[in-house]
BADOFI-58661 format. One line per 4 residues: their letters; for each residue x, y, z of N, C-alpha, C. Coordinates in pm, 1 decimal. Atoms other than C-alpha are relative to their C-alpha. Layout:
BEGIN
A = X Y Z X Y Z X Y Z ~ ...
! end
This chain:
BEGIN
XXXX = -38.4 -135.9 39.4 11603.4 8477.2 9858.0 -64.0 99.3 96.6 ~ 44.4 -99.8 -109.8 11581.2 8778.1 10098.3 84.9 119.5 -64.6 ~ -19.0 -152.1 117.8 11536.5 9130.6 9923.7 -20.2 146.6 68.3 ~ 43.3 -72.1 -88.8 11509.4 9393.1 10171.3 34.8 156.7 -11.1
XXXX = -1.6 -127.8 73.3 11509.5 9706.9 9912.4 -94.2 -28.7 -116.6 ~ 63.0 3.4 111.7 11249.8 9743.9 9684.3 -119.8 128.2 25.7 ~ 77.6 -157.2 36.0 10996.5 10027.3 9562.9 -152.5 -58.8 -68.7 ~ 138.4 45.6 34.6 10606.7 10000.6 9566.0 -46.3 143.1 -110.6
XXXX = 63.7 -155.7 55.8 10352.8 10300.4 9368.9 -17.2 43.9 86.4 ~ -21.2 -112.1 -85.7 10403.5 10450.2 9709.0 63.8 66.8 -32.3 ~ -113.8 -122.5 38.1 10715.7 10620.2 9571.1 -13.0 -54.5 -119.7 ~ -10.0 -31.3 174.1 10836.2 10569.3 9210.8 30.2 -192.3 -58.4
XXXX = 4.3 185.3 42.2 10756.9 10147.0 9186.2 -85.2 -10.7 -117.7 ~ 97.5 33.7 120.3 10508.2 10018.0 8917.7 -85.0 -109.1 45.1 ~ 57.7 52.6 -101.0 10350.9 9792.0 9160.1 -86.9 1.1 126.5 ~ -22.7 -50.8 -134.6 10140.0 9796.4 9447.0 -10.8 -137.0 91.4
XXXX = -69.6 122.1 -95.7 10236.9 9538.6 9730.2 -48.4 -81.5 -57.6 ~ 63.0 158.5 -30.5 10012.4 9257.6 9706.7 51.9 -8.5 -145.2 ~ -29.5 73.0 100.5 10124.6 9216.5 9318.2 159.3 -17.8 41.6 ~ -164.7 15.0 -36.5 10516.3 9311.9 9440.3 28.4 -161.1 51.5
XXXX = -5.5 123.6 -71.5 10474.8 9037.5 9689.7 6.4 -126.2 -15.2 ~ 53.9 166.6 93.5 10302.6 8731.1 9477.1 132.8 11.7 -38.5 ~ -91.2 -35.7 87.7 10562.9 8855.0 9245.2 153.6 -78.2 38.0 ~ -92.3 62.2 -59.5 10836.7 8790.4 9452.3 31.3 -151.6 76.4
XXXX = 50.8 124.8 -5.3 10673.5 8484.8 9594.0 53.1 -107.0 -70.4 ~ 0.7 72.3 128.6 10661.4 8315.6 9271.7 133.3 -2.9 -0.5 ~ -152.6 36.1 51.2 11077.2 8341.2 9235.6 69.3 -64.4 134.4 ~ -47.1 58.1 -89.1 11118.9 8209.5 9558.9 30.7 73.6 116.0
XXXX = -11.3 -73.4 -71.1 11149.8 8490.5 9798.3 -51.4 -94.8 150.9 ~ 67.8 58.9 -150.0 11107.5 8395.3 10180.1 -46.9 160.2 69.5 ~ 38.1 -124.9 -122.7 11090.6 8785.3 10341.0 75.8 89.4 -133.4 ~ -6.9 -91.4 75.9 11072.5 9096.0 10145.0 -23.1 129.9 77.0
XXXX = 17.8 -164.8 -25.1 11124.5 9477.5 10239.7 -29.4 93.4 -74.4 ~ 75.3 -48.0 124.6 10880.6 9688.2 10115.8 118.6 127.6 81.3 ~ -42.7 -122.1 -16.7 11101.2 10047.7 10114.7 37.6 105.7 -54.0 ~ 5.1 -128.4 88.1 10989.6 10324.9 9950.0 100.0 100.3 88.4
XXXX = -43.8 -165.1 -29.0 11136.9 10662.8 9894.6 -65.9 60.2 98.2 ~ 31.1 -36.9 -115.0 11101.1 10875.3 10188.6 49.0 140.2 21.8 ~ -87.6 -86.4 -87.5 11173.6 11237.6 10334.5 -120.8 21.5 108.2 ~ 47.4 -34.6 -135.9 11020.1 11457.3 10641.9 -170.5 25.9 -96.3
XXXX = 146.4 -66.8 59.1 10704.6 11545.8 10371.6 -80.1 -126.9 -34.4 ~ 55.5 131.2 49.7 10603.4 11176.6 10325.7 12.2 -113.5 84.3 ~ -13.5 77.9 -44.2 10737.6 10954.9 10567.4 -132.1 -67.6 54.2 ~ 140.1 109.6 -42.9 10383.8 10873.3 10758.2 -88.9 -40.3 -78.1
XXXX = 79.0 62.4 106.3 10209.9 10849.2 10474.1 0.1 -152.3 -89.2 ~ -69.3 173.2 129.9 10437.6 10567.8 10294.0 -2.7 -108.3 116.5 ~ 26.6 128.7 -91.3 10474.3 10378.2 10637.1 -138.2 -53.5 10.8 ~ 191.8 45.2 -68.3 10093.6 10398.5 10718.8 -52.8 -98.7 -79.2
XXXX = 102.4 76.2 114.1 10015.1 10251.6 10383.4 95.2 -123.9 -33.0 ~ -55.2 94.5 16.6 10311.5 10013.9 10372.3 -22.5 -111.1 70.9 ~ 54.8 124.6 -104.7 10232.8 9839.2 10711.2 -137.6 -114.0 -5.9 ~ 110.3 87.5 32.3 9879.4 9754.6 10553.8 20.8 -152.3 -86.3
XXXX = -59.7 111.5 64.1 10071.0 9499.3 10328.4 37.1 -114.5 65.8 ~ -16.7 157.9 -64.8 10162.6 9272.0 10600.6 -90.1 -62.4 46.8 ~ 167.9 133.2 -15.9 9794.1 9132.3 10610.4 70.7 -134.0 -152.6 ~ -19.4 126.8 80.3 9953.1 8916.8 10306.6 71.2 -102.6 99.1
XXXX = -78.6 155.3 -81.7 10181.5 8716.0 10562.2 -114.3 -66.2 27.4 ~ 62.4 47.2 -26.5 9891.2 8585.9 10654.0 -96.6 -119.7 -87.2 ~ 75.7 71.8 100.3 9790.5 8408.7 10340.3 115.5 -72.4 -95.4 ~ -131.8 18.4 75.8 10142.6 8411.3 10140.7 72.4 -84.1 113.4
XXXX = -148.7 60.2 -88.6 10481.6 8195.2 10246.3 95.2 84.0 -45.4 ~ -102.6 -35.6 -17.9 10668.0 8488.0 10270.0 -22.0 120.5 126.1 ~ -10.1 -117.6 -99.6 10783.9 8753.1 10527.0 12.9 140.0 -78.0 ~ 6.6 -90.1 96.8 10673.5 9082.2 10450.9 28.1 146.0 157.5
XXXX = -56.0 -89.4 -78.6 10867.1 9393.8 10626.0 -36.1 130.7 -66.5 ~ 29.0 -132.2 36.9 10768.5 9749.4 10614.3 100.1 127.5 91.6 ~ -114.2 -159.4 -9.3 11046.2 10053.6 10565.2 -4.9 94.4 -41.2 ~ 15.0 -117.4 70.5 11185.7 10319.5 10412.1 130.0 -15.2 -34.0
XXXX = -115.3 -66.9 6.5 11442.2 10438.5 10218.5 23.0 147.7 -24.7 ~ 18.0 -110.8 -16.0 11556.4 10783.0 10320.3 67.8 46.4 -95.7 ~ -35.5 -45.7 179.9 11610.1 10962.4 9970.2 46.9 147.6 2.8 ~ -44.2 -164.0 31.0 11823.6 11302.9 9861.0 -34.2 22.1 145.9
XXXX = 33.1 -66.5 -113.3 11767.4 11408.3 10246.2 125.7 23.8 26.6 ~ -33.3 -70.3 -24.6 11999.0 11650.6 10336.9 114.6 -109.7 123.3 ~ -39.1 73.6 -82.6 12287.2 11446.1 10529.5 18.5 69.2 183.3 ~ 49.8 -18.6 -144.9 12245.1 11692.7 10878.5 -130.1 -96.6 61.1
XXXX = 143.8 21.8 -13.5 11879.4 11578.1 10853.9 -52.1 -199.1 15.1 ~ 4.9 167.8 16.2 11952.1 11168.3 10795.5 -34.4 -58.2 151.3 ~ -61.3 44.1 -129.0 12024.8 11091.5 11160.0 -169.8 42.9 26.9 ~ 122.6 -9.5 -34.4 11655.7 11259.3 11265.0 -92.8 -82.4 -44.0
XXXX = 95.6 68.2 115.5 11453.1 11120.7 10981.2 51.2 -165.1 77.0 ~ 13.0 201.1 0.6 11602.8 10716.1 11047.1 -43.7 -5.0 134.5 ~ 68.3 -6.0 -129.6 11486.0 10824.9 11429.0 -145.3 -6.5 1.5 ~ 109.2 -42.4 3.7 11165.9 10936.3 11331.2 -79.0 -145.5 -73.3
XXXX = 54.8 112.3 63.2 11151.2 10605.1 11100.3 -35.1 -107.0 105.7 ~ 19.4 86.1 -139.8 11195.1 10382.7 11426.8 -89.1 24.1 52.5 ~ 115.3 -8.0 -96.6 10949.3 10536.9 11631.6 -129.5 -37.0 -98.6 ~ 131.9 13.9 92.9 10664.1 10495.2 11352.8 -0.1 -149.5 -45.8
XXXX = 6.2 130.1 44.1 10750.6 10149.2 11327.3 64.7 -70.1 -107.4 ~ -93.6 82.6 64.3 10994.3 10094.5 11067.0 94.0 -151.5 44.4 ~ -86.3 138.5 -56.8 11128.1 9707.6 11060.1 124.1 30.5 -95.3 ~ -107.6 -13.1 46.7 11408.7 9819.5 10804.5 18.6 137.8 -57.8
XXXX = -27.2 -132.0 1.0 11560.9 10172.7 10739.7 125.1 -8.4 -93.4 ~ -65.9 69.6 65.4 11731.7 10172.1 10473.5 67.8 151.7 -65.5 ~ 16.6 -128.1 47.6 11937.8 10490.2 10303.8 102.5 10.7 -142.6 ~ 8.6 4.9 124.5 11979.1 10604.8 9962.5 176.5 37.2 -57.6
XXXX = -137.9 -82.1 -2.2 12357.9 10629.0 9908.1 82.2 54.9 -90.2 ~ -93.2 -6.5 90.5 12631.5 10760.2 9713.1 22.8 6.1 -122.0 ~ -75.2 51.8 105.5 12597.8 10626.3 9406.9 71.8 69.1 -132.4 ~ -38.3 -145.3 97.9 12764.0 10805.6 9087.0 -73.3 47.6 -119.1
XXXX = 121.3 -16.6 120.3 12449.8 10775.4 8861.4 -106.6 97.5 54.8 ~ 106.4 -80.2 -57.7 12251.1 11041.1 9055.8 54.7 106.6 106.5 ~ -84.3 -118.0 -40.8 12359.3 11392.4 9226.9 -33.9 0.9 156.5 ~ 36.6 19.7 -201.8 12310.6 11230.6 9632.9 97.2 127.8 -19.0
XXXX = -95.5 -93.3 -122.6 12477.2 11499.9 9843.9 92.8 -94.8 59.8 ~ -100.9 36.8 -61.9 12823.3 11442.0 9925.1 -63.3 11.6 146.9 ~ 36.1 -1.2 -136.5 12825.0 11323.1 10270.1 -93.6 -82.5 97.6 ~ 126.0 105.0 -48.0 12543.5 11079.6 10294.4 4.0 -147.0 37.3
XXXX = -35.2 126.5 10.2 12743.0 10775.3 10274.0 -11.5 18.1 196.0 ~ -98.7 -55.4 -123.0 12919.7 10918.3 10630.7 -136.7 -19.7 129.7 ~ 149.1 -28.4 -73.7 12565.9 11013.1 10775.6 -103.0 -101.8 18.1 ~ 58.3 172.6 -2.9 12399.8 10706.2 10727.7 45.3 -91.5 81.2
XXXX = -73.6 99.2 -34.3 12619.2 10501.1 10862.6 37.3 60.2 182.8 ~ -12.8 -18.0 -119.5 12674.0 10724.5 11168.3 -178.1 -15.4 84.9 ~ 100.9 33.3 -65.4 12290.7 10692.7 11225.3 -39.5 -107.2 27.8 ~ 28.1 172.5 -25.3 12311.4 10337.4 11240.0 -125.5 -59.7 -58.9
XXXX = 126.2 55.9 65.2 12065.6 10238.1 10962.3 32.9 -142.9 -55.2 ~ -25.1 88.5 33.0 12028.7 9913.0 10827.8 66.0 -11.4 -126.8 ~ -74.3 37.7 123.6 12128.4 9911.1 10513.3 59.4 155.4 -61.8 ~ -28.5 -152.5 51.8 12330.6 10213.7 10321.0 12.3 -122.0 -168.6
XXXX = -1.8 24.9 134.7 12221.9 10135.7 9969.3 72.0 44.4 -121.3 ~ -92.9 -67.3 95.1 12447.6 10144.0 9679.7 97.7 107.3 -12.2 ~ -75.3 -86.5 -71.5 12703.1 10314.9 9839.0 120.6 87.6 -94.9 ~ -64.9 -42.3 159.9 12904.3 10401.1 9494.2 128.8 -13.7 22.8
XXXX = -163.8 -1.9 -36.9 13296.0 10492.1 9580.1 7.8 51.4 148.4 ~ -9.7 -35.7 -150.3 13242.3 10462.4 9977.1 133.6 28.7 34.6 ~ -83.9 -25.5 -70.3 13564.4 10565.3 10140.3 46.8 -171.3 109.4 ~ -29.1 112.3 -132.0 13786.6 10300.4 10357.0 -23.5 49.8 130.4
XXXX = 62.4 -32.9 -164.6 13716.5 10508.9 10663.5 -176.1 28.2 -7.9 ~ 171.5 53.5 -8.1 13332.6 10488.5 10563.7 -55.9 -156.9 37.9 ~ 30.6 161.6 2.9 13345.4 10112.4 10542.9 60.8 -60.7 102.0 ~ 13.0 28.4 -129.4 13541.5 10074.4 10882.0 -101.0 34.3 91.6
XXXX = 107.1 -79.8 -137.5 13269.4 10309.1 11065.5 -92.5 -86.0 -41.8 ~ 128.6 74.7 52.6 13005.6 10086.2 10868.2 30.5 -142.7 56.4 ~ -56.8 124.1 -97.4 13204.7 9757.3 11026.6 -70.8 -6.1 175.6 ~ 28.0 5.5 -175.2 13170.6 9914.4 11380.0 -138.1 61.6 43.3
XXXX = 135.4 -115.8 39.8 12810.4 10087.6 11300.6 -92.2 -185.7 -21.1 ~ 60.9 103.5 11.5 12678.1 9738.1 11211.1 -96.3 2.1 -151.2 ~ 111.8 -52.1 136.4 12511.0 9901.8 10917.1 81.6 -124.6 -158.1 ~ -12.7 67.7 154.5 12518.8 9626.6 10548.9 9.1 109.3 -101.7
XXXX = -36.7 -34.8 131.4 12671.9 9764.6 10274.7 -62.7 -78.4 -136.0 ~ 101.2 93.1 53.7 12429.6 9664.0 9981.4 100.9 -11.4 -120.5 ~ -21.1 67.2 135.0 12551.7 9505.0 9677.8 -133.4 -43.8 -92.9 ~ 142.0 40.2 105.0 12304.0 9572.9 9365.2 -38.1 -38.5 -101.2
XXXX = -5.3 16.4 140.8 12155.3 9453.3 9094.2 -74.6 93.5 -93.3 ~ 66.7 -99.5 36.1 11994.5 9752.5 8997.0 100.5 95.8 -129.1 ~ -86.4 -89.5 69.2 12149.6 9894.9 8671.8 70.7 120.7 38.0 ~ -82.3 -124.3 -49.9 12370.1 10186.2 8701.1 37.8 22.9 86.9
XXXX = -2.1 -13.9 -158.2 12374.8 10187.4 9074.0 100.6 -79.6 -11.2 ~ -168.7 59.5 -82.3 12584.2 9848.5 9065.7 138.3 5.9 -135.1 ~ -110.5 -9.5 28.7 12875.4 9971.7 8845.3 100.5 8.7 77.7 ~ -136.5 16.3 -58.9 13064.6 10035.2 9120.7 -29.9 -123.5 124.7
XXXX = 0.4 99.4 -110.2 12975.4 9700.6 9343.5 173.3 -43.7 -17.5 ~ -128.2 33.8 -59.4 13313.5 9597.3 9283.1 106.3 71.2 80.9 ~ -117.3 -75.2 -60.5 13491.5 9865.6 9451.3 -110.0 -30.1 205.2 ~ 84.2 52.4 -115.7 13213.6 9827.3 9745.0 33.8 -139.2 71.8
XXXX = -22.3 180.8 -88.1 13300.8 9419.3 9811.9 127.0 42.2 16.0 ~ -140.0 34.5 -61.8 13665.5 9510.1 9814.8 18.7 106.5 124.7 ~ 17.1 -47.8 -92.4 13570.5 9786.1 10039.0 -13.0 -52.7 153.7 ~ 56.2 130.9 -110.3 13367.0 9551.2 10251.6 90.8 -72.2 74.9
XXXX = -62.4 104.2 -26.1 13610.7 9288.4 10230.9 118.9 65.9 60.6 ~ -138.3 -46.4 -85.0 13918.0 9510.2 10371.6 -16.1 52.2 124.6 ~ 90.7 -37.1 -104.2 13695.1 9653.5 10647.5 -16.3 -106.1 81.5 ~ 64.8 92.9 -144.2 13519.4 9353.4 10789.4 -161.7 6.6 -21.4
XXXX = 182.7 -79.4 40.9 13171.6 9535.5 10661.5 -67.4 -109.6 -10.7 ~ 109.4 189.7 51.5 12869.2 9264.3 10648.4 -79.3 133.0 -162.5 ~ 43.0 -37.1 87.3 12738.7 9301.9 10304.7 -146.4 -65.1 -49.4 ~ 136.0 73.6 124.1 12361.5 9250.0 10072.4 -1.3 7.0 -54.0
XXXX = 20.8 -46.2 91.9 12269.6 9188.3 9827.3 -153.2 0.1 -39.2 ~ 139.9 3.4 66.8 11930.7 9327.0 9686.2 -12.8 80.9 -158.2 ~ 22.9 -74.2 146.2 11746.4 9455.6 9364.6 -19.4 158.3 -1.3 ~ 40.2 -114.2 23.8 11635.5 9783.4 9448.9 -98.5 -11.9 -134.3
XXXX = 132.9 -25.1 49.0 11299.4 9695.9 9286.8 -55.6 117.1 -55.3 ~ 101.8 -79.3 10.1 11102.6 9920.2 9072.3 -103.6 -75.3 -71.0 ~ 80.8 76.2 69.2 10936.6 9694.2 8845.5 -9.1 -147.3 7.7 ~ 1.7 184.3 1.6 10852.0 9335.4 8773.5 128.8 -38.2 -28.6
XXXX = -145.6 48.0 49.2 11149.5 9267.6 8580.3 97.0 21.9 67.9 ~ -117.6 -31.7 -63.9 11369.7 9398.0 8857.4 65.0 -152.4 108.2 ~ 23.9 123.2 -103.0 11292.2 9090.0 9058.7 104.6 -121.3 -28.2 ~ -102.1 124.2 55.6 11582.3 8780.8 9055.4 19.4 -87.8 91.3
XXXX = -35.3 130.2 -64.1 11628.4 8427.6 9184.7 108.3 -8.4 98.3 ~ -97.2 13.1 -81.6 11860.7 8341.5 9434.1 162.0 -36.5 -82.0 ~ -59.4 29.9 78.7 12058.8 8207.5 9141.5 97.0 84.1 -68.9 ~ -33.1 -138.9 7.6 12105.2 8539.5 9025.8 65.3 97.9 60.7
XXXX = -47.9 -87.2 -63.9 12165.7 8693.5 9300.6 180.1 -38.2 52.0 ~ -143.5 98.8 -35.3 12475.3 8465.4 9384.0 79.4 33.2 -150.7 ~ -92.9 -50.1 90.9 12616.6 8566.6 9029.6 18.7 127.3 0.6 ~ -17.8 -144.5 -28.3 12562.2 8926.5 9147.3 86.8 8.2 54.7
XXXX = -124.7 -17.5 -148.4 12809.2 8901.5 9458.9 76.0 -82.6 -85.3 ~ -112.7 42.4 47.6 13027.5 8673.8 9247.0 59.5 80.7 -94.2 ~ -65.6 -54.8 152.0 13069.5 8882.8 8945.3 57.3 178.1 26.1 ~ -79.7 -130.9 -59.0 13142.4 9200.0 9227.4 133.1 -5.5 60.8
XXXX = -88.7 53.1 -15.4 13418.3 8994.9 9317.9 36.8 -49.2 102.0 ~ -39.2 104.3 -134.3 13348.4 8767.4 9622.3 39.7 -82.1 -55.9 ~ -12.2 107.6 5.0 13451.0 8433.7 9599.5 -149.9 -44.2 35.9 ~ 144.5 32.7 9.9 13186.0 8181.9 9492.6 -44.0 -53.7 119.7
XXXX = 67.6 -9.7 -70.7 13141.7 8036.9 9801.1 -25.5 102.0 126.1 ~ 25.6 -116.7 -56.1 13129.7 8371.3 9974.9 -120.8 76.2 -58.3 ~ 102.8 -69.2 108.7 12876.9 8519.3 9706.9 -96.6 -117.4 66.9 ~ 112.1 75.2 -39.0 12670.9 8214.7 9824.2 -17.0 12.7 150.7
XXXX = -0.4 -37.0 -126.5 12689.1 8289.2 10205.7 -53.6 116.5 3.0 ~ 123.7 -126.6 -32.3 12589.5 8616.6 10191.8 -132.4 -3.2 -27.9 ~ 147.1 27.3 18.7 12264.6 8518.5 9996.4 -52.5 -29.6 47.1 ~ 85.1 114.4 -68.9 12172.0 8259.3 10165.8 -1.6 41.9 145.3
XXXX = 8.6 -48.3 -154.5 12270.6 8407.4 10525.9 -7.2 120.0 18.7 ~ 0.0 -149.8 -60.5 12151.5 8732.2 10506.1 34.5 58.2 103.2 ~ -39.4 -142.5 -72.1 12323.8 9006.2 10697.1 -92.4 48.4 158.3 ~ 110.7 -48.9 -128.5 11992.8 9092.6 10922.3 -68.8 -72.0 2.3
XXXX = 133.2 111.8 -50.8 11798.3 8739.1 10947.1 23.1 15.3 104.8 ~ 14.4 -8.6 -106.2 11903.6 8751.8 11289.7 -62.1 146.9 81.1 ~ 40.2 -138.3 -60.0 11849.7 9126.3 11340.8 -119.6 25.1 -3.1 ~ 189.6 -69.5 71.9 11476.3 9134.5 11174.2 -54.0 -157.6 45.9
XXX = 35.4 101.3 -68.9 11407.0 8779.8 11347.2 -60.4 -65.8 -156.9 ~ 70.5 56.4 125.1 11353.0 8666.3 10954.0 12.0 -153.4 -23.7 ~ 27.7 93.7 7.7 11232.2 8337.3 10902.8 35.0 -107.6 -165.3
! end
């Protein structure tokens, strides 16, 4: 299992890494992205203290990546901010999208995806000309299991799937209980309406093992 959205007590988690981590450990995780909430008033703060977390690779069997996800930021302002995330060392950039359970700013799906971030999270009722530019953008369209957020995964995979889009699937972590097996996660992408052995390909071949050199 490879989860490369989740939320520490840097931003609004209930966790702080080293329990996230075990945590995830324990269900079988191989590489985890820590990626808190983020704008221009917080970003060095959450990286500085996120990067300290990858002293666990060193003791744990899993891979531990330090991001962000760029939150409510103003979609002019997206494109700077996932710049500003790169240079400070972000390994995944991740941005907060769309969805219809929360008042994002129209426009963010669009903006994201033109900044070439890794993941555009929970993208809600993306557009088919969002999900071609996200094809040729390289950017994963996430598929979640995060209440409310994935009501609309099924319009997202058929999005995906008419596009070409590479898709994930993660939890968007805030708590313990957010955390799920690989088992799980494969009835997530099946029940958004891949085919089962498509729902099992994406799990298992994450989207960015090759891009994040994940092990």
């Amino acid at each position: 299992m490879i989860d490369l959205h989740t939320h520490t007590i840097f931003s609004d988690g209930e966790l702080i890494p080293s329990e996230l981590v075990r945590r995830a450990e324990v269900k079988g995780y191989t590489a985890i992205g820590l990626t808190d909430h983020v704008d221009f008033s917080n970003i060095e703060q959450v990286l500085g203290s996120v990067f300290k977390a990858k002293y666990l690779e060193e003791v744990l069997d899993i891979r531990v990546l330090a991001g962000v996800e760029i939150t409510h930021v103003p979609p002019p302002k997206i494109a700077p901010l996932a710049t500003l995330a790169r240079r400070l060392g972000a390994e995944i950039v991740v941005v907060h999208g769309e969805t219809p359970v929360e008042p994002v700013r129209p426009g963010t799906n669009r903006a994201a995806i033109e900044a070439g971030v890794d993941i555009l999270a929970h993208p809600g009722f993306i557009t088919p000309e969002e999900a071609e530019l996200a094809k040729e953008m390289g950017v994963c369209l996430e598929i979640t299991s995060r209440s409310g957020h994935n009501i609309t995964n099924g319009h997202v995979v058929r999005m995906a799937k008419a596009s070409g889009a590479r898709m994930v699937v993660d939890t968007d972590t805030h708590s313990p209980d957010d955390l799920i097996d690989t088992d799980r996660a494969i009835e997530i992408a099946f029940g958004a309406g891949l085919e089962r052995g498509d729902a099992v390909q994406i799990v298992t071949n994450h989207a960015l093992m090759n891009d994040k050199d994940i092990r």
